[in-house]
TORZALUM-368404 format. One line per field, with one value per residue (C-alpha): residue number from 0; x, y, z. Coordinates in nm, 4 decimals, decimal comma, padded with zeros to 6 digits. Layout:
<recs>
pos	(NUM/...) .
u	(X/...) .
v	(Y/...) .
w	(Z/...) .
</recs>
This chain:
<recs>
pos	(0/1/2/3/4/5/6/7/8/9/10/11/12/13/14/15/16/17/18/19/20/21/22/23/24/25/26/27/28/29/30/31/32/33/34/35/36/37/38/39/40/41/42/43/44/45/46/47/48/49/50/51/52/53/54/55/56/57/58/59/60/61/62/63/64/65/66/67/68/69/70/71/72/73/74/75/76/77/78/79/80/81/82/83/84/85/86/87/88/89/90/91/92/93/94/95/96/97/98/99/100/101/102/103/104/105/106/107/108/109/110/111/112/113/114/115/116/117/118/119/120/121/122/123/124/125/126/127/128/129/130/131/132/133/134/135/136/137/138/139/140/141/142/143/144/145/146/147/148/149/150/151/152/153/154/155/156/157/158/159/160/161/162/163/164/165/166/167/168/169/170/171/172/173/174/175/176/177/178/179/180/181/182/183/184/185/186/187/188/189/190/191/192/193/194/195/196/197/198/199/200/201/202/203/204/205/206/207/208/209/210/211/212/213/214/215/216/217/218/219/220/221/222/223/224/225/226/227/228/229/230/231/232/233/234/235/236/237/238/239/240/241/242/243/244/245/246/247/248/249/250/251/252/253/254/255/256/257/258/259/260/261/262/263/264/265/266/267/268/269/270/271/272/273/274/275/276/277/278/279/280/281/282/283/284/285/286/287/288/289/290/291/292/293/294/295/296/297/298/299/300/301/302/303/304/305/306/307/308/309/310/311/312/313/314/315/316/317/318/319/320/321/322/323/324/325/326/327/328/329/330/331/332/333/334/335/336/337/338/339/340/341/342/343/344/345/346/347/348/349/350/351/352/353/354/355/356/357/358/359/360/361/362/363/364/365/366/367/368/369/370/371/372/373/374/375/376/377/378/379/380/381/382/383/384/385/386/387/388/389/390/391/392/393/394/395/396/397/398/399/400/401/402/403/404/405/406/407/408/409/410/411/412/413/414/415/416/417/418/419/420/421/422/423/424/425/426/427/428/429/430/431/432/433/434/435/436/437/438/439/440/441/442/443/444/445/446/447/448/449/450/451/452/453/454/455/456/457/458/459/460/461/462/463/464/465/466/467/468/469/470/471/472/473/474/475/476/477) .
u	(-02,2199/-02,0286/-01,8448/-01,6218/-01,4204/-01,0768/-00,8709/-00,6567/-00,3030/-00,2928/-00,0496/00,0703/00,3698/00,4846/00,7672/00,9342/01,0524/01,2318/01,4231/01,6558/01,7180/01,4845/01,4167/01,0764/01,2737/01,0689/01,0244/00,9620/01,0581/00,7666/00,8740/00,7755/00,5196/00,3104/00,0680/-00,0570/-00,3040/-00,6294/-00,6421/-00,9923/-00,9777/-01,3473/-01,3737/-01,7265/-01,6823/-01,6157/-01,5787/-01,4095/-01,2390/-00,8943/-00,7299/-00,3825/-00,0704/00,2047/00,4366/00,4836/00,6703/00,8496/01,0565/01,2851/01,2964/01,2759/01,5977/01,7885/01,7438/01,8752/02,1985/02,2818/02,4047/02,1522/02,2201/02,1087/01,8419/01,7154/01,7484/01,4985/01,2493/01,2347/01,2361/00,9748/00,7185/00,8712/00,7560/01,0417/00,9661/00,6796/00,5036/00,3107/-00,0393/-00,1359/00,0784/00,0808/00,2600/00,2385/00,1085/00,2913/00,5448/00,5836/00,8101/00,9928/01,1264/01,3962/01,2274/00,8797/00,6987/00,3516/00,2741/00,0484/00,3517/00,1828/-00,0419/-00,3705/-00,3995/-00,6823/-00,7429/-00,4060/-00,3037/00,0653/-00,0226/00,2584/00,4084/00,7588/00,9084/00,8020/01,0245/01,3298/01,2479/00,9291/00,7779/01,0853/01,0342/00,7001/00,7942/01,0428/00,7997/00,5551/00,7648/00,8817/00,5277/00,3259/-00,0300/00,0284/-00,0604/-00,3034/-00,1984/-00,3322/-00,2191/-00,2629/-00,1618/00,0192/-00,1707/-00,2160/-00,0141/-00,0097/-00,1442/-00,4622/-00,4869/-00,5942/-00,2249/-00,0527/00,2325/00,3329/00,2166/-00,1396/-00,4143/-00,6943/-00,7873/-00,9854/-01,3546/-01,2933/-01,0132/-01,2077/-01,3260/-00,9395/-00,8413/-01,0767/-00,9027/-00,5871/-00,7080/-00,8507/-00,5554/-00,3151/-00,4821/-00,4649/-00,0588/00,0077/-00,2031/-00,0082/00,3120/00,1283/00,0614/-00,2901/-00,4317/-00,6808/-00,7525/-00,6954/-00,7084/-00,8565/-00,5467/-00,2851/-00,3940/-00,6431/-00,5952/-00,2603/00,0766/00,1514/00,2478/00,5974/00,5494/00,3240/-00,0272/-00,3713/-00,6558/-01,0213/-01,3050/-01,5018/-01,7920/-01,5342/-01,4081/-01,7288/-01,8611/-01,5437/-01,6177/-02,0186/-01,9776/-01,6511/-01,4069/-01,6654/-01,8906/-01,5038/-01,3665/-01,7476/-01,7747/-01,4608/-01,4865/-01,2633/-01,3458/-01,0482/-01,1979/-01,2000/-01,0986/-01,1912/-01,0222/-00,6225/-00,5152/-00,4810/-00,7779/-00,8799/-01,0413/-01,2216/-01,6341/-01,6632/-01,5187/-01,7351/-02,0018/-01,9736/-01,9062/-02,1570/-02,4321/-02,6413/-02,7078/-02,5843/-02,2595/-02,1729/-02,1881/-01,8586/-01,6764/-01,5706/-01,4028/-01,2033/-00,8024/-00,6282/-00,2791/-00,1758/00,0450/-00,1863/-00,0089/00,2344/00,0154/-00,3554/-00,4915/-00,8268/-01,0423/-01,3608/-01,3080/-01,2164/-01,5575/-01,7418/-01,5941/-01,7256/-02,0761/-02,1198/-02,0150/-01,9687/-01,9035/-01,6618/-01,3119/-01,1338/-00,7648/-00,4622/-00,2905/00,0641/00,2765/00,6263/00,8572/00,9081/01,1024/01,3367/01,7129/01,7143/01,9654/02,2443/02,2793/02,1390/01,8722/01,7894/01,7359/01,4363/01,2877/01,3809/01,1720/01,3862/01,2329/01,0364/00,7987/00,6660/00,3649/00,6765/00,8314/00,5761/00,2498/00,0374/00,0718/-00,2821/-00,1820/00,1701/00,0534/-00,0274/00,3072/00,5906/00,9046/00,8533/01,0226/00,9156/00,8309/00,6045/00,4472/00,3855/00,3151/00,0383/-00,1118/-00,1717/-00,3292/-00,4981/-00,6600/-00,7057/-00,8973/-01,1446/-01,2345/-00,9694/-00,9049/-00,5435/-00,2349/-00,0067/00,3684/00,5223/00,9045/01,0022/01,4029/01,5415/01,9155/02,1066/02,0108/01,5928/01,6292/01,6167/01,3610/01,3736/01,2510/01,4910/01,1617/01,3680/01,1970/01,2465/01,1653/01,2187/01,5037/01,7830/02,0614/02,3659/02,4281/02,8426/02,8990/02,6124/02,5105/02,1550/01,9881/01,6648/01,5493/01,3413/01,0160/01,1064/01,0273/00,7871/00,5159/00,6072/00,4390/00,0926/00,1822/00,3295/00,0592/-00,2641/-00,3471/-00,5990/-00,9386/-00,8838/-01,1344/-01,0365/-01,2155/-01,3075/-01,0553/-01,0975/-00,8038/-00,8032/-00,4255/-00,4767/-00,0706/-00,0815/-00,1848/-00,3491/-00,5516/-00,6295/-00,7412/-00,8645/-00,7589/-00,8949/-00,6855/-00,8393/-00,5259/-00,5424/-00,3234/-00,2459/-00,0584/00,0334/00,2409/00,4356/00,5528/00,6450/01,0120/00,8981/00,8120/00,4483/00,2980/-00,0049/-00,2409/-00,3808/-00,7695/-00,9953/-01,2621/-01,1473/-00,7626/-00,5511/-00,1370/00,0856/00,3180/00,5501/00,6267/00,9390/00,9551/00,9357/00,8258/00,5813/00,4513/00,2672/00,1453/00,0307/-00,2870/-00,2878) .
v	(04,1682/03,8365/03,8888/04,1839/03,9427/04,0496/03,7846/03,7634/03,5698/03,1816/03,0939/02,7382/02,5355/02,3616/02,0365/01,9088/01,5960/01,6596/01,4566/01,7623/01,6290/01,7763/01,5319/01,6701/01,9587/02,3036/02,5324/02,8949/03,1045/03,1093/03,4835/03,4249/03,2698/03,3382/03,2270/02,9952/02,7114/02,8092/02,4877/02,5731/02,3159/02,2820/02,1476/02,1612/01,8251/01,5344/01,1931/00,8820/00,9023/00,7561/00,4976/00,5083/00,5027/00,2407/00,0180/-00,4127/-00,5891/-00,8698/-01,1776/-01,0331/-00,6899/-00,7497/-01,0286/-00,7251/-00,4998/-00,7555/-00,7391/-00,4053/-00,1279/-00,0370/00,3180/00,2504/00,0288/00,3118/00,5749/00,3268/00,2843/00,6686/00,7356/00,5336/00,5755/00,8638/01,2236/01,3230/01,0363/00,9086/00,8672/00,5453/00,4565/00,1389/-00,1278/-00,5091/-00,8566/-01,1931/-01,4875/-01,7865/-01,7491/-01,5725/-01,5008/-01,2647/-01,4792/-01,7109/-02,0298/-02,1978/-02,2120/-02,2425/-02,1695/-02,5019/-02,8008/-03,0584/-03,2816/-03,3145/-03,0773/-02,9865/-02,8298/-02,6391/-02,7598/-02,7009/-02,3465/-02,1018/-01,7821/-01,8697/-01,7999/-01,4287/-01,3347/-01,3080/-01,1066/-00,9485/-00,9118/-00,7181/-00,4889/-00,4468/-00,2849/-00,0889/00,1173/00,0889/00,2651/00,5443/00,5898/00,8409/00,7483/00,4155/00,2287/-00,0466/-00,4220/-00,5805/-00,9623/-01,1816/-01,5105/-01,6503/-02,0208/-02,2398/-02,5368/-02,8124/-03,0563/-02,8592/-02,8794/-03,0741/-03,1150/-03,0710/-02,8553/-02,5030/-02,3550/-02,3458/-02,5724/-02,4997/-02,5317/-02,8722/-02,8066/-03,0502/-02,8118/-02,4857/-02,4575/-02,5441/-02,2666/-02,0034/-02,1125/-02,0545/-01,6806/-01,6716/-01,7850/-01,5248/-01,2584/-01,4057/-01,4828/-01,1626/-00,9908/-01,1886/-00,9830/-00,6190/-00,5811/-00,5645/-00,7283/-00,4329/-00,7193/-00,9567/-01,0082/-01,3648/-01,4872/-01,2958/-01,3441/-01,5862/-01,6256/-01,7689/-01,5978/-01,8708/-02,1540/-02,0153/-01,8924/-01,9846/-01,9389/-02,1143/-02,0650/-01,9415/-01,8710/-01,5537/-01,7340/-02,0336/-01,6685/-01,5754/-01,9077/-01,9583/-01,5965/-01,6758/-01,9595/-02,0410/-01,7011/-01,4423/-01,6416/-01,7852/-01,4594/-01,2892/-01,6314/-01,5825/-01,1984/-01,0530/-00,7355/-00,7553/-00,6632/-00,8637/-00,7411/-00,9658/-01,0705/-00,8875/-00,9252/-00,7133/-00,4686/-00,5526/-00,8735/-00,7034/-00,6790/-01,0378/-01,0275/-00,7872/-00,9022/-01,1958/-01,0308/-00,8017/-00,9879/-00,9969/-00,8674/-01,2462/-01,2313/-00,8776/-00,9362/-01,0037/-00,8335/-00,4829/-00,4278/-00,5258/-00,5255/-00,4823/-00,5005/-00,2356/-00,5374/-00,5273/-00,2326/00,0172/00,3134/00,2466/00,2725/00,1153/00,3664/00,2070/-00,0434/00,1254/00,3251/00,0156/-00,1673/00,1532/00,1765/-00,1733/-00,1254/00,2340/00,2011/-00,0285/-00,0252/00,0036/-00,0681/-00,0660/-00,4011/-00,4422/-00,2584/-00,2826/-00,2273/-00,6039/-00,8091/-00,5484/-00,5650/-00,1922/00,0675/00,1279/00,5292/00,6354/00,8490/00,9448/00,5930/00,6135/00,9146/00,7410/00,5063/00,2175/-00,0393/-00,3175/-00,5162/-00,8871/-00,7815/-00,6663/-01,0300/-01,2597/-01,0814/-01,2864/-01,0327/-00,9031/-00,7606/-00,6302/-00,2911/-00,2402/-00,3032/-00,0796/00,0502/00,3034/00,5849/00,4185/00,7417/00,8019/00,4662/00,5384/00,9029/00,8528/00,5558/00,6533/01,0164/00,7700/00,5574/00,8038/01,0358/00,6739/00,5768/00,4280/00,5029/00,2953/00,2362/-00,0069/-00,0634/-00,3971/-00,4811/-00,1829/-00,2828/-00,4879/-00,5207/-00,4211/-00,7473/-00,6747/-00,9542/-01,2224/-01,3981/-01,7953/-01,7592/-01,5230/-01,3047/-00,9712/-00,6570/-00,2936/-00,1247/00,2097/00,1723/-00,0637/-00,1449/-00,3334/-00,5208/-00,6352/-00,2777/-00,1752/00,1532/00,2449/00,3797/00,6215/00,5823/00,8703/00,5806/00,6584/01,0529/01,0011/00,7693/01,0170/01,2934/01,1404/00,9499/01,2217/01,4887/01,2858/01,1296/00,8692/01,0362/01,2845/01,3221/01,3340/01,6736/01,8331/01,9917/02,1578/02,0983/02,2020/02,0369/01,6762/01,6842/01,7286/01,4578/01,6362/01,4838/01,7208/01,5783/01,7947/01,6444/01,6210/01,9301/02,1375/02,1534/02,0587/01,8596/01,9302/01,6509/01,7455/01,5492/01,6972/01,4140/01,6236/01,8050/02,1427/02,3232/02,4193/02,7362/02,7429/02,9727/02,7662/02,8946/02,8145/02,9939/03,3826/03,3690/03,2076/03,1636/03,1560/02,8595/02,6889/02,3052/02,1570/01,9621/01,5848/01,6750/01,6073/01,8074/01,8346/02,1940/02,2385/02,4873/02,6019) .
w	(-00,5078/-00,5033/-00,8057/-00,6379/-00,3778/-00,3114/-00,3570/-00,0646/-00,0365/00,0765/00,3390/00,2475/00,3193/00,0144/-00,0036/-00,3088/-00,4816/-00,7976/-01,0930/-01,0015/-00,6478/-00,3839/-00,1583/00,0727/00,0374/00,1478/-00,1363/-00,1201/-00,3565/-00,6490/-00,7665/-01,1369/-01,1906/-01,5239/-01,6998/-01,3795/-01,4119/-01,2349/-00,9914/-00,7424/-00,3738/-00,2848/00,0362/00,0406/-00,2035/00,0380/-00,0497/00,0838/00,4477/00,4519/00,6218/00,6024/00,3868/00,4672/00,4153/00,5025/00,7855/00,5791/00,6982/00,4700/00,5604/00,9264/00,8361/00,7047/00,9405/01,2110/01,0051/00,9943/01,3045/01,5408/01,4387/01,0822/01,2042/01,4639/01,1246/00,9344/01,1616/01,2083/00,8678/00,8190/01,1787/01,3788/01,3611/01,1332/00,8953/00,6701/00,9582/00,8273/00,9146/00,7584/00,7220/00,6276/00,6832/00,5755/00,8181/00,7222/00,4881/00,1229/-00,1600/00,0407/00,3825/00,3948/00,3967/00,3772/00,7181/00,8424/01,2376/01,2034/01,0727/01,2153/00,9812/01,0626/01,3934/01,3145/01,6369/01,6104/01,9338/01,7893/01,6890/01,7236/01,6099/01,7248/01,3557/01,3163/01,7363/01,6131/01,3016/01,2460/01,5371/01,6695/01,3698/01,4608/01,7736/01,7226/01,4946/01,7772/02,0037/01,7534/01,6677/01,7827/01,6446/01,5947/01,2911/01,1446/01,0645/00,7731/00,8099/00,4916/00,4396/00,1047/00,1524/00,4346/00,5586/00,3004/00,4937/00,5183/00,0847/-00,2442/-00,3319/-00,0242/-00,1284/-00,0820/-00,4178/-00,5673/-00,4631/-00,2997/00,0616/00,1187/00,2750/00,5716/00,6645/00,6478/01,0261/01,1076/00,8965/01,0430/01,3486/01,2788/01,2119/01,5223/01,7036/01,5010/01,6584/02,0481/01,9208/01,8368/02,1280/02,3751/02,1977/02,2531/01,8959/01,7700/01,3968/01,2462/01,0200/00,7399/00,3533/00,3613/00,0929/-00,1207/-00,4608/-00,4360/-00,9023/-00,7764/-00,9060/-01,2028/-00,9575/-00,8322/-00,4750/-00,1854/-00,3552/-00,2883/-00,5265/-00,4650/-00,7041/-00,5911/-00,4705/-00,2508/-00,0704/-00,0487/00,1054/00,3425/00,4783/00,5586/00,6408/00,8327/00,8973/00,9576/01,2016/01,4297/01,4533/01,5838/01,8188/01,9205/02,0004/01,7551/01,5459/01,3165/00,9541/00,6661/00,3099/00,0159/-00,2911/-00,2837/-00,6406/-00,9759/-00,9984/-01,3743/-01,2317/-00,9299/-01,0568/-01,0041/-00,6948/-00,5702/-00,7191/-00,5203/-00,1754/-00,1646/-00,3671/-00,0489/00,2622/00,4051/00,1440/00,3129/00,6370/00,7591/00,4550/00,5405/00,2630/-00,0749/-00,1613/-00,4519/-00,6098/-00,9171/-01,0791/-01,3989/-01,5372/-01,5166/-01,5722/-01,5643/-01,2355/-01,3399/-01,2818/-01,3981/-01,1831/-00,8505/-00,8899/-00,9881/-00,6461/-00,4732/-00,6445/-00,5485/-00,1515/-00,0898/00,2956/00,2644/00,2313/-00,0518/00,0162/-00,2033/00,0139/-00,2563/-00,4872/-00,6021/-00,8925/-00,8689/-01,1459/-01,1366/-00,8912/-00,8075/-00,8674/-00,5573/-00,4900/-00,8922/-00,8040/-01,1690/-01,2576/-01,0422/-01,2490/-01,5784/-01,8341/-01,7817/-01,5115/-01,6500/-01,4821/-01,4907/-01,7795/-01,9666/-02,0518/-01,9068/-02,0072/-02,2549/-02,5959/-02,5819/-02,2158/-02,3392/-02,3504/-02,0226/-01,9476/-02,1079/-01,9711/-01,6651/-01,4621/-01,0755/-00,9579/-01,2032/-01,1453/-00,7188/-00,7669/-01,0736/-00,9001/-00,5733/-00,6510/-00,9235/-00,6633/-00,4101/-00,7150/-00,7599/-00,3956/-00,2697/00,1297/00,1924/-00,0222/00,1420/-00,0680/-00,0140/00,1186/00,3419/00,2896/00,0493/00,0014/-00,3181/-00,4761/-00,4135/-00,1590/00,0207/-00,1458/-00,1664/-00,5256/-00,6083/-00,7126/-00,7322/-00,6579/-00,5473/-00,1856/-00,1125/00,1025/00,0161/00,1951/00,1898/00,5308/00,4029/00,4412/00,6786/00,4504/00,3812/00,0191/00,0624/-00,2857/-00,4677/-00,4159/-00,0009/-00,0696/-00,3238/-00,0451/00,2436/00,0105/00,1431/00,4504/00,6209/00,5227/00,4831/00,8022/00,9020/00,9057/00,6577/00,4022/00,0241/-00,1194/-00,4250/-00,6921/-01,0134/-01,2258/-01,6229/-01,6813/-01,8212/-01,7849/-01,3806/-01,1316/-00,8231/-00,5084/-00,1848/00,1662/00,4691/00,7601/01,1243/01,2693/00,9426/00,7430/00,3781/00,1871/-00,1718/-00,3621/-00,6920/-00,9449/-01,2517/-01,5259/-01,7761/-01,8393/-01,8589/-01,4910/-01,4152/-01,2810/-01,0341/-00,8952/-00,5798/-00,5266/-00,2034/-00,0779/-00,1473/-00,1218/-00,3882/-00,3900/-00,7172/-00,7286/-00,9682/-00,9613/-01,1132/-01,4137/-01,3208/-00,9650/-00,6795/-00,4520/-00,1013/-00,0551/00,2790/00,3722/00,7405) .
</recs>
């Protein structure tokens, strides 16, 4: 008797971004649409639970946003945490400081305090911590903070200086400290740490920026032995994600943190970065990570278009082949080809449904606001963010990249579980999430330059509709 279901219409709500300029715009009409691809939801499927979607609280950005009109500052922060916005969930910043601030600073200067008696947080008041509120207060679910640093003070390493090195084993206990004491800093502001990456690319970055260098099993040890143990003694619950580098390197990380049950312990999760390519996602790898720990998290911590001074007010530019990234002129030749020329849409929209489709449960971007340059950064380590602005004339860019994120921050909330979907098109991207308040999100993602046609199946009702060429899409099921 089964076979005879009537197929009865699907009420959805669907939102564009387009090459042809919708911007989250609400589409309606699908009139003619022939010829559909059969795509099935089966929520029955579940799989990993999700964490978030977000953004990072830079020195830079924060800088920028100082310099501009507190209308256009108010109209960023919305657009980014506020109920109209991208509503983001899971966000990041640096402790110390990185590529993108103004200057190097550690909250520890002075040599050999090994008690970190001189401790303080006094460089992040006038800039990011500020930030940090203001999205607080436009927020209505509030969001996660994943703090990371970029290396510690010098004094505390084998070459004492900013870049590379590694941290020196007398100094360990100091440096679990100093995570320790973070938290308490930033508590005393109102603002709670979810929890740390233990360094930002522990491989180093070639020796240009604030780096310090681990081996899997150092991390491992300095998490047993030192990190894990301060922050339980110390009554802290913040989590702790290991490694936060380039997925093609991440079995042997794993493999390290979650040897045993004593490596494991106070790891509750992994990072990663997507700078190993342009369009491979990795997808052995993110399942492998999961196989290996699958109730921990697995959280995209960086991406950018970085090496790369983005385009003022040229939205097509953003849908075009023409960025380049790092791999592209730096990339040792047997890696080339994992880094051609790429539209940056492309690159966000593939990626994330490409994690999200292998186990991943967060995808953080990097710089919120950069200005036209894809500054400040004391390296002059150009990169992209999906709002730019330029603080001589106080005017602000929403790029296509801004649209492209809120497509799954704004309509895949934390707690939502990624579900099952049957797909035939190799040529379309598509992820779906059921969140806590039962609606589903469809995310669907078009390269190609000819328009799509749909017919949307769950359960017994189904809905016909067409996608544009070059396109993504959030189609909403009540």
């Amino acid at each position: 008797m089964g076979c005879n279901k009537t197929i009865k219409p699907l009420q959805v709500t669907v939102y564009e971004t387009s090459e042809s300029g919708n911007k989250l715009t609400k589409i309606t009409d699908f009139s003619s649409v022939e010829n559909p691809i059969i795509v099935t939801v089966l929520p029955e499927e579940k799989f990993q639970t999700i964490t978030g979607f977000g953004g990072s609280f830079t020195e830079s950005s924060a800088y920028l946003l100082n310099k501009i009109s507190k209308k256009n500052r108010d109209t960023i922060i919305e657009a980014y945490f506020g109920e109209s916005g991208a509503k983001y969930s899971l966000t990041r910043t640096h402790m110390n400081s990185c590529d993108f601030s103004l200057s190097q600073y550690s909250y520890a200067p002075v040599v050999g305090d090994m008690e970190l008696k001189h401790f303080s947080i006094q460089e992040d008041k006038d800039d990011i911590i500020p930030m940090i509120k203001d999205a607080m207060a436009v927020s209505k679910d509030g969001f996660k903070i994943l703090s990371s640093p970029w290396t510690a003070p010098p004094w505390m390493k084998d070459n004492n200086a900013w870049v590379g090195g590694k941290l020196l084993p007398k100094y360990y206990d100091t440096w679990a400290l100093f995570f320790s004491k973070y938290i308490d800093a930033y508590k005393e502001e109102g603002i709670d740490i979810w929890g740390f990456t233990v360094e930002n690319e522990p491989l180093g970055n070639g020796n240009n920026w604030e780096s310090m260098q681990y081996s899997p099993d150092e991390m491992t040890n300095f998490v047993q032995h030192h990190l894990g143990p301060k922050l339980e003694a110390d009554g802290h619950t913040a989590k702790i994600l290991g490694y936060d580098q380039n997925r093609e390197h991440l079995k042997e990380w794993v493999d390290s943190q979650f040897k045993n049950e004593a490596s494991s312990k106070y790891f509750d999760g992994t990072a990663i970065h997507w700078y190993a390519s342009t369009y491979d996602y990795f997808p052995e790898e993110l399942q492998y990570a999961h196989k290996k720990a699958p109730n921990k998290y697995l959280i995209q911590s960086e991406a950018c278009v970085d090496s790369e001074i983005p385009k003022w007010q040229d939205d097509a530019w953003y849908w075009k082949k023409e960025a380049t990234d790092w791999g592209w002129d730096w990339a040792p030749e047997k890696d080339k080809y994992l880094h051609p020329k790429y539209a940056p849409v492309n690159r966000y929209a593939r990626d994330i449904i490409g994690c999200l489709n292998n186990y991943v449960d967060g995808w953080i971007d990097w710089n919120m606001v950069l200005d036209t340059q894809g500054g400040p950064n004391w390296f002059k380590n150009w990169c992209v963010a999906p709002v730019i602005v330029d603080p001589e004339k106080d005017e602000v860019y929403f790029t296509p990249i801004f649209y492209t994120l809120s497509h799954f921050s704004r309509f895949i909330r934390p707690n939502a579980v990624r579900i099952g979907i049957h797909n035939p098109d190799k040529d379309l991207l598509i992820t779906a999430a059921k969140n806590v308040d039962g609606t589903i999100a469809v995310v669907v993602f078009n390269e190609g330059k000819v328009k799509k046609n749909m017919k949307l199946i769950i359960d017994s009702k189904s809905v016909a509709i067409s996608i544009s060429e070059q396109a993504i899409q959030t189609i909403i099921i009540q």
